[in-house]
C-alpha positions, 0 to 999 in steps of 0.5 A: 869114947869107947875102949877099942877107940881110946886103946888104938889112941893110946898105942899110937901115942905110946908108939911115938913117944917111947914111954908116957905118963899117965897124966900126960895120956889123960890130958891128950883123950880128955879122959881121967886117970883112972880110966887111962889105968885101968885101960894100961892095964888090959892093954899090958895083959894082952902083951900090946904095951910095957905097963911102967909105974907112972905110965907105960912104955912100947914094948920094943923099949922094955927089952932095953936095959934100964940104965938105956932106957933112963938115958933115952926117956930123960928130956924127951921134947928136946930130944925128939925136937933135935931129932925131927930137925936131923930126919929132914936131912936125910934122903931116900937112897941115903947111906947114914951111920947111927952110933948107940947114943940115946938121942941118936936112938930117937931118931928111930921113930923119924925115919922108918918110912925112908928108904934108906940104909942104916949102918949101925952099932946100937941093937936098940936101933936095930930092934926099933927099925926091924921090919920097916923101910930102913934096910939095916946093916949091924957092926959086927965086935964084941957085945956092951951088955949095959950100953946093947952096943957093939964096940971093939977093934972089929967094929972099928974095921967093920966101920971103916969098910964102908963110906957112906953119906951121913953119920948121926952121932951123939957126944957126952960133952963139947966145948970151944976150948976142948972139942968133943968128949965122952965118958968111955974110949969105946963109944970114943973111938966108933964115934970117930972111926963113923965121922972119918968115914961119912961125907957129912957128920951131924951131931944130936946135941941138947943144949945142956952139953953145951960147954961141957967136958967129960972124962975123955977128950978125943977129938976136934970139933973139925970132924964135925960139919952140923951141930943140931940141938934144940935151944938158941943160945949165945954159945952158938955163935962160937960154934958157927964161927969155928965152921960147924952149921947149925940147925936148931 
């Protein structure tokens, strides 16, 4: 295979899934590691991908602060397995809010070619659905640097102008006894100001948050009407029989 063939392999692989190894590159064009390396490295020279030490990365992702885009490499599969099930429920001419969490931001990928609007807080989210089908519209407040999040008591008015067809949220922690927590009372409070104004609140949830609780308890699990995780598991009969649909 030749390297114009094996370079459009490697863009379109590295497009899908956010960042890659070079083992896990190798394996897929059935070509050694050192051919994928040597091939990164022309391609991270012509500015087409961001060239990370153990493989590379979509440029959009490397403007991304790395304590971001940590969260949003970290359990990839499950990640994208919990996403593809919540882009299936997503409709052409929808009105859907996506908050800043970094499995709601591989939703991103899923999506692009859906008519769609997308009111956000998340300037990774923004950044990733720029220039495709998704017309956006970004919360306004002030600026988390660490988190490229939009939060504040203006987001929060912004938010609550609008109703809209399905919210897409991501959480810190959720457990029977004590509902849904999170680590900071800014993501708290525009993942409660999104769900109070969308018809349908899904929750993006891998199995590991299951049971747990965080620093900050702020809400039931009443606000929320779909938890979509990955794994099968007893706990979920708890879930299902408090009223929450489950999609996994």
């Amino acid at each position: 295979m030749s390297y114009q063939n094996r370079k459009q392999k490697l863009l379109k692989i590295v497009e899908q899934h956010g960042e890659v190894e070079v083992k896990e590159l190798a394996q897929k064009l059935e070509t050694s590691e050192i051919t994928i390396r040597r091939d990164l490295a022309l391609m991270a020279a012509d500015g087409l991908i961001f060239r990370t030490h153990g493989g590379a990365m979509k440029m959009s992702l490397a403007s991304i602060p790395v304590s971001f885009q940590q969260k949003t490499s970290t359990n990839i599969e499950q990640k994208d397995y919990i996403c593809r099930l919540a882009a299936q429920e997503i409709l052409d001419n929808d009105i859907i809010f996506m908050d800043c969490g970094s499995t709601v931001f591989r939703l991103c990928q899923f999506i692009k070619n859906k008519r769609i609007k997308v009111i956000t807080n998340s300037l990774p989210v923004v950044y990733e659905l720029l220039n495709t089908e998704v017309s956006i519209n970004l919360i306004g407040g002030e600026l988390d640097g660490n988190r490229q999040a939009i939060h504040g008591k203006i987001a929060v008015e912004h938010i609550e102008r609008y109703k809209v067809d399905k919210a897409f949220l991501g959480v810190d922690g959720i457990s029977i006894e004590n509902g849904l927590s999170a680590a900071s009372e800014k993501e708290a409070e525009i993942t409660t100001a999104m769900a109070a104004n969308a018809q349908s609140t899904y929750l993006l949830c891998d199995s590991s948050k299951l049971g747990k609780d965080k620093y900050l308890k702020f809400a039931p699990l009443t606000i929320i009407d779909v938890l979509v995780t990955n794994q099968a598991t007893d706990l979920l009969k708890s879930y299902q029989d408090l009223g929450l649909r489950i999609l996994n």
